[in-house]
C-alpha positions as CSV (number, residue, x, y, z in Angstrom):
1,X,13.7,2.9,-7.2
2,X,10.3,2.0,-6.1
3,X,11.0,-1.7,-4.4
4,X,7.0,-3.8,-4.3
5,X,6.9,-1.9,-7.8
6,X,4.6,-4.4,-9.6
7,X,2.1,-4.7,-6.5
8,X,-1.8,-2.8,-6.3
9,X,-0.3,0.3,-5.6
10,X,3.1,-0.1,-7.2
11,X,1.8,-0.4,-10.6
12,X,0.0,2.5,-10.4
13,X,2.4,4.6,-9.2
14,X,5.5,3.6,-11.9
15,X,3.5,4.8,-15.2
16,X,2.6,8.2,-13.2
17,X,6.0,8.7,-12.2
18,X,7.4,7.7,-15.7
19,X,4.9,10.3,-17.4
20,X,6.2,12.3,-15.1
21,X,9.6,12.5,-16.8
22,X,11.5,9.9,-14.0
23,X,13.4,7.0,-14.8
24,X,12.4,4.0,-12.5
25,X,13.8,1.2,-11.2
26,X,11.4,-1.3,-9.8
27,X,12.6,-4.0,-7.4
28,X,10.0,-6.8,-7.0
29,X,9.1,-11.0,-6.9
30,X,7.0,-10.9,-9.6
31,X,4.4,-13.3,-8.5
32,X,2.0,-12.3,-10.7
33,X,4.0,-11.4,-13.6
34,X,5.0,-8.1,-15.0
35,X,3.2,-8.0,-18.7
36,X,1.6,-4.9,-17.6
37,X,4.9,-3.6,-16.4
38,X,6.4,-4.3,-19.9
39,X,9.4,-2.5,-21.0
40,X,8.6,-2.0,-24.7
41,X,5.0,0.2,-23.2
42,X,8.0,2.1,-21.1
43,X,10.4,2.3,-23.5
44,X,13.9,3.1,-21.8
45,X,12.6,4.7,-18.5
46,X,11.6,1.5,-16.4
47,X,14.0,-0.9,-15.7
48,X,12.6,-4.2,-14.3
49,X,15.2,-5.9,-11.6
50,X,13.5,-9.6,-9.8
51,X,14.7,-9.4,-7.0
52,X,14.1,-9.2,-2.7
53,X,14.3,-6.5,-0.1
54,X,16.1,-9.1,2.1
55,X,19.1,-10.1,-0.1
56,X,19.2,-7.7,-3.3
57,X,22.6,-6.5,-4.2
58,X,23.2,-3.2,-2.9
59,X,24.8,-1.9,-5.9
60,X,21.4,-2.1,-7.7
61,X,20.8,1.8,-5.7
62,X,23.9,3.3,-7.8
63,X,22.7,6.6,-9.0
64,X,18.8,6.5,-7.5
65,X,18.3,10.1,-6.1
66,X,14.5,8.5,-4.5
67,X,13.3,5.6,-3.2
68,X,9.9,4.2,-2.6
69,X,9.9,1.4,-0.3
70,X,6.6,-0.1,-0.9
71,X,7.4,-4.3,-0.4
72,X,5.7,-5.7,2.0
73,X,3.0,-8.6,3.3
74,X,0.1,-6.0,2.5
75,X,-2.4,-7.0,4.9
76,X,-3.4,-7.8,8.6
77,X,-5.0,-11.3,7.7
78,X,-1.4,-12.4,5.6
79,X,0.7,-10.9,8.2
80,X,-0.6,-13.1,10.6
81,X,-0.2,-16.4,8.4
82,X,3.4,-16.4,9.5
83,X,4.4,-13.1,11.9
84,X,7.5,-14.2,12.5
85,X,8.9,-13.5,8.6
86,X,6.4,-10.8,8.2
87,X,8.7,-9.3,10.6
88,X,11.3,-10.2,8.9
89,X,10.1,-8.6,5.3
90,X,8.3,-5.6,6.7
91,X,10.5,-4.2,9.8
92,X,14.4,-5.9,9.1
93,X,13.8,-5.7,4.9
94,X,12.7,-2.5,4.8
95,X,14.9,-1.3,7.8
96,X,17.8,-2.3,5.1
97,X,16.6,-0.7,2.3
98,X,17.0,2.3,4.1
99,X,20.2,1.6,5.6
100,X,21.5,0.8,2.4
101,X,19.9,3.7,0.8
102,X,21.3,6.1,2.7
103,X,24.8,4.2,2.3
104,X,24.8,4.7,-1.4
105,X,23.8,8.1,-1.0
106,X,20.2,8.4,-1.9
107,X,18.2,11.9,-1.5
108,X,15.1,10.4,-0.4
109,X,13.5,8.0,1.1
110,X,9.7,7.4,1.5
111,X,8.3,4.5,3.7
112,X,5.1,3.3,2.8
113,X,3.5,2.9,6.4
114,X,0.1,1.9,7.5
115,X,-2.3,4.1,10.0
116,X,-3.7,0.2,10.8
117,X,-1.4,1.2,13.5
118,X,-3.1,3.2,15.4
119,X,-5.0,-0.3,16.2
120,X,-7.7,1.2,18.0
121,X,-8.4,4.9,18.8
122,X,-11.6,6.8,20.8
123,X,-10.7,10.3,19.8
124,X,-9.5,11.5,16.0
125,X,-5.7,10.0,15.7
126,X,-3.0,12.6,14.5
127,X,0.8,11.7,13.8
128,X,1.2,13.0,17.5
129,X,-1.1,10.0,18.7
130,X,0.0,7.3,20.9
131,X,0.2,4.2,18.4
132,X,-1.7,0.9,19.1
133,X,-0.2,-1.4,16.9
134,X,-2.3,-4.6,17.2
135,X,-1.2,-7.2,14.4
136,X,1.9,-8.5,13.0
137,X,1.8,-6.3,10.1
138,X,1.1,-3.2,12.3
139,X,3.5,-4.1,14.5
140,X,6.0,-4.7,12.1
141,X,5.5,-1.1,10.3
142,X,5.5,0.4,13.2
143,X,9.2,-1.2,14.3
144,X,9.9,0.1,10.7
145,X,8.5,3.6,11.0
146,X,11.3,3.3,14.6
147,X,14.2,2.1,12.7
148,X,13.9,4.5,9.6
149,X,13.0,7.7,10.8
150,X,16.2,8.3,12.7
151,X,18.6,7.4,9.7
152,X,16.8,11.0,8.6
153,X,19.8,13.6,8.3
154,X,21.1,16.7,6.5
155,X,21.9,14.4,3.3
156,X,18.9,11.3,3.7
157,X,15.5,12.6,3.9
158,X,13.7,10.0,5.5
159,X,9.4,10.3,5.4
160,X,6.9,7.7,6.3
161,X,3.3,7.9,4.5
162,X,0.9,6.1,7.0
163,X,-1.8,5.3,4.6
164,X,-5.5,4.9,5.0
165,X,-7.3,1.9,3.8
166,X,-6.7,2.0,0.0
167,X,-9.4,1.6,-2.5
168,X,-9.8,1.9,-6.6
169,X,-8.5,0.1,-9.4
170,X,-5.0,-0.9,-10.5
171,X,-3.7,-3.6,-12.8
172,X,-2.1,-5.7,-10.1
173,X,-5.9,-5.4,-8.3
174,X,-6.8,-6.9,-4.8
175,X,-10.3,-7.6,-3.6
176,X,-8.6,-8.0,0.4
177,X,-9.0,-4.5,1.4
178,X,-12.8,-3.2,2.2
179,X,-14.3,-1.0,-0.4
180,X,-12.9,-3.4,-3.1
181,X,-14.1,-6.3,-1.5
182,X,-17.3,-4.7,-1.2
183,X,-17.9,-3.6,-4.5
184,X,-17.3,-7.4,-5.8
185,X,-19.7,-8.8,-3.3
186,X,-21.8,-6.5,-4.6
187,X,-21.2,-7.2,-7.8
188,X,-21.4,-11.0,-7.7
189,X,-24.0,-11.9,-5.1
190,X,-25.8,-8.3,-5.0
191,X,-25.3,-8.7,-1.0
192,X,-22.4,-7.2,1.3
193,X,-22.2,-8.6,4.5
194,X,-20.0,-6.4,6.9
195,X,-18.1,-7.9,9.8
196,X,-17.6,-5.3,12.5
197,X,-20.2,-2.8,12.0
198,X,-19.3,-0.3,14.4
199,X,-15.5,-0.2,13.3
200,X,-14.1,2.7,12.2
201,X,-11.5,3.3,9.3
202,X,-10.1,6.1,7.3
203,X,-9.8,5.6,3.6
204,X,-8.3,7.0,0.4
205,X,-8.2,6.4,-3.3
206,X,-5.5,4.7,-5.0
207,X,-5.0,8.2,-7.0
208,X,-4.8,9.9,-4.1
209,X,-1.6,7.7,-2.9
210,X,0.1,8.5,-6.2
211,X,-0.7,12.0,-5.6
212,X,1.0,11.9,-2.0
213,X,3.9,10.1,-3.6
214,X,4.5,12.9,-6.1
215,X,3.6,15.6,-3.4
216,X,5.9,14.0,-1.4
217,X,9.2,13.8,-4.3
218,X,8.8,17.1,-5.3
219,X,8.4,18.5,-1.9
220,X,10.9,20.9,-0.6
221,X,13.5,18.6,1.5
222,X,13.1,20.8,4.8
223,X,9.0,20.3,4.8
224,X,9.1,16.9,5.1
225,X,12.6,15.2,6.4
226,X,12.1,12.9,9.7
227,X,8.5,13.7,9.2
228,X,5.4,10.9,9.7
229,X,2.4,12.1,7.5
230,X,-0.9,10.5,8.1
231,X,-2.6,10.3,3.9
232,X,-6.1,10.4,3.3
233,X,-9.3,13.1,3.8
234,X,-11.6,13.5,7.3
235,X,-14.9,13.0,4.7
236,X,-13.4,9.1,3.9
237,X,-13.4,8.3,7.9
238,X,-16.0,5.7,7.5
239,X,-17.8,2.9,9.8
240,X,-18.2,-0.2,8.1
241,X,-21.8,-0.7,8.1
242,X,-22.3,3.3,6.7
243,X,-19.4,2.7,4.7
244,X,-21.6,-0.5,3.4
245,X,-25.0,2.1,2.6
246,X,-22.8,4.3,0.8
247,X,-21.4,2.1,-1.5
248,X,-24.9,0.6,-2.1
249,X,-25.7,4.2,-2.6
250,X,-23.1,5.3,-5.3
251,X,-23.6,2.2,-6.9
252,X,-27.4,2.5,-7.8
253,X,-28.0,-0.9,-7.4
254,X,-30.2,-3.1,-4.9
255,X,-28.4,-4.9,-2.8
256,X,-28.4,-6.5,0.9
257,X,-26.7,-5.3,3.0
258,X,-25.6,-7.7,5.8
259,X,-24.2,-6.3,9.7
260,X,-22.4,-8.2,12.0
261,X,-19.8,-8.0,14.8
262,X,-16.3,-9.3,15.0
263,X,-13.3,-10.1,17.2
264,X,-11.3,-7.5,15.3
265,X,-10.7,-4.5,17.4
266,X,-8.6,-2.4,14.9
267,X,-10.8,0.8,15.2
268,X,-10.1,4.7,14.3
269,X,-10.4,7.6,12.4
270,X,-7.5,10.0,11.8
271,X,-6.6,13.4,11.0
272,X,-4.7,14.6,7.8
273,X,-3.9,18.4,8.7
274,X,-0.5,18.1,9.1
275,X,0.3,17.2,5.3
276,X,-2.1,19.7,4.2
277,X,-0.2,22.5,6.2
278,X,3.4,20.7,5.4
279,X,3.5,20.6,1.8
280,X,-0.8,21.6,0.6
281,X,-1.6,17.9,0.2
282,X,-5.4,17.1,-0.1
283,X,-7.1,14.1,-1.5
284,X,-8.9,14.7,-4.7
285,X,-10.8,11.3,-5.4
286,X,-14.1,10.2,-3.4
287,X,-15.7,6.7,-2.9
288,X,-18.5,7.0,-5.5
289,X,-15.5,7.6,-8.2
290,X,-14.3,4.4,-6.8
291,X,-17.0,2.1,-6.8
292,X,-18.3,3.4,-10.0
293,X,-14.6,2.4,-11.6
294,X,-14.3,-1.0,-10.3
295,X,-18.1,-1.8,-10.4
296,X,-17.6,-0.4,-14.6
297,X,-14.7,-2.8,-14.9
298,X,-16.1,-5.9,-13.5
299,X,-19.4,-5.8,-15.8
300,X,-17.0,-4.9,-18.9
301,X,-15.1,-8.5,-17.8
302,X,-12.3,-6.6,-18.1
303,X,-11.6,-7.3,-14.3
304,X,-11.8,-10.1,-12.4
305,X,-11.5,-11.8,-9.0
306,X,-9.4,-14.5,-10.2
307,X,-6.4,-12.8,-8.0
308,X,-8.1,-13.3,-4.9
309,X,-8.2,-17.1,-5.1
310,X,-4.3,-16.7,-5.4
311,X,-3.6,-15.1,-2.5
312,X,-2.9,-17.3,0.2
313,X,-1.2,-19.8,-2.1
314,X,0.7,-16.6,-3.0
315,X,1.7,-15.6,0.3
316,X,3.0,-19.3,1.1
317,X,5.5,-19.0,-1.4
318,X,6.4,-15.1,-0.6
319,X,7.0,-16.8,3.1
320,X,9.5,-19.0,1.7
321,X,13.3,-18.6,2.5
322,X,15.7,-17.8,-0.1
323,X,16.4,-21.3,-1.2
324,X,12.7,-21.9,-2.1
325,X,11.8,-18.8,-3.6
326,X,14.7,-19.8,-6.2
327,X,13.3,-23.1,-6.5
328,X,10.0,-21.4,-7.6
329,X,11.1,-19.2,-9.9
330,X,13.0,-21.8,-12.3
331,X,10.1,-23.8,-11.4
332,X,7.5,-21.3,-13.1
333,X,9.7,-20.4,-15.7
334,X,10.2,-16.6,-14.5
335,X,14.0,-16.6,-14.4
């Protein structure tokens, strides 16, 4: 069960696992629809269930041997629209997915974690690092990460994934995080403008995660239960403003490039060793590949950045309680 299943990196990772020879269940709001989730491209191997982390019925985990908890408020910026339910979805909903998990006897459980907590770093950050959470949404995968980790046992494999800052295209696309937001400022104004320089960040390819996830699944259980793995590559440890150049650079286009400061003080670089030695996890995917994909698929019109003037709208009604999520769903039609 892969819960978040229709989101950036969620809809990625479901056809992979499904080619793969897995049958999925995926556990989601569907905000933004699911046409490119559709059953009749996945025949009888994806089952899609509407649902939430908070309240689903528990009974919906009969006979899943993995589960990929991937639902959550994505971002920094959203999780601090409302911290007190982004708490409440990314620590407590998550905290019982695993609970429940492990109560109806699932293998494995992999938590998709964030290294956005270790907030701000002056040497290279390994899994051994003292965290810095410093926003709601690190915070709250962090109190996640706390609550999860210890359900790990002989019969639950518990593993947390902190992620780098994800990049590359997916059918469910978002222009929030950097490279992609870049690459469309680049596209439509031929001018990136960079807040925060100096500001360091690790980042990977959205291929690389679905790699890790499949590393991760068919990993012996013993290399990788109670275990945190930091997921990404040392050469994708960026500062913004070269970050910025490189793009430009892969691109082949002229463009401005635009360098300023900012009051955000997330800033590190981290190791990935301990994956690589764990299991023989590396990242195969670069930046250029990246920018060249999304930069291909916004000239063919094929993508477009209509998704990022949803977002907030989007996130008000993913803050709603229970009531009013039900409420939106007759409203729209998607019940």
């Amino acid at each position: 069960m892969i819960t978040g299943g229709a989101g950036y990196v969620g809809s990625v990772v479901i056809p992979q696992l499904i080619k793969d020879g897995h049958k999925v269940k995926c556990l989601d709001r569907f905000f933004f629809g699911k046409d490119y989730l559709s059953q009749d491209k996945f025949s009888k191997n994806l089952e899609l269930i509407q649902d939430d982390i908070r309240w689903f019925d528990s009974n919906i985990l009969d006979n899943v041997d993995v589960v990929l908890d991937l639902a959550a408020i994505s971002n920094d910026p959203a999780g601090d629209l409302n911290p007190e339910k982004t708490f409440e979805i990314n620590h407590l909903g998550r905290a019982r997915v695993a609970k429940l998990s492990k109560e109806k006897g699932v293998k494995k459980y992999i938590l998709a974690s964030s290294a956005s907590i270790y907030g701000q770093q002056e040497t290279i950050a390994n899994e051994e690092s003292e965290v810095k959470p410093l926003t709601a949404y690190s915070k709250a995968n962090r109190k996640a990460e706390m609550d999860n980790i210890p359900l790990n046992d002989e019969n639950f494999s518990v593993t947390a994934l902190r992620f780098s800052s994800v990049y590359g295209f997916s059918p469910r696309m978002r222009f929030d995080t950097a490279i992609n937001c870049m690459v469309l400022d680049l596209f439509k104004n031929k001018k990136i403008s960079v807040h925060g320089k100096s500001n360091k960040r690790p980042f990977v390819h959205i291929k690389d995660v679905v790699r890790s996830y499949q590393a991760v699944i068919n990993a012996p259980t013993e290399k990788i239960q109670g275990q945190i793995f930091n997921i990404g590559s040392e050469d994708q440890n960026f500062e913004m403003g070269i970050l910025a150049q490189e793009i430009v650079k892969h691109s082949g286009i002229d463009c401005e490039i635009e360098l300023s400061d900012t009051n955000d003080h997330r800033s590190y670089f981290a190791s990935f060793d301990k994956i690589k030695n764990a299991i023989g996890f590396t990242t195969q995917h670069s930046v250029s590949e990246g920018v060249k994909e999304i930069y291909d698929e916004l000239v063919s019109g094929r993508l477009t950045d209509t998704v990022k003037t949803r977002t907030v709208e989007w996130y008000k009604k993913l803050l709603s309680d229970q009531e009013l999520a039900k409420e939106y769903f007759i409203n729209e039609k998607i019940l």
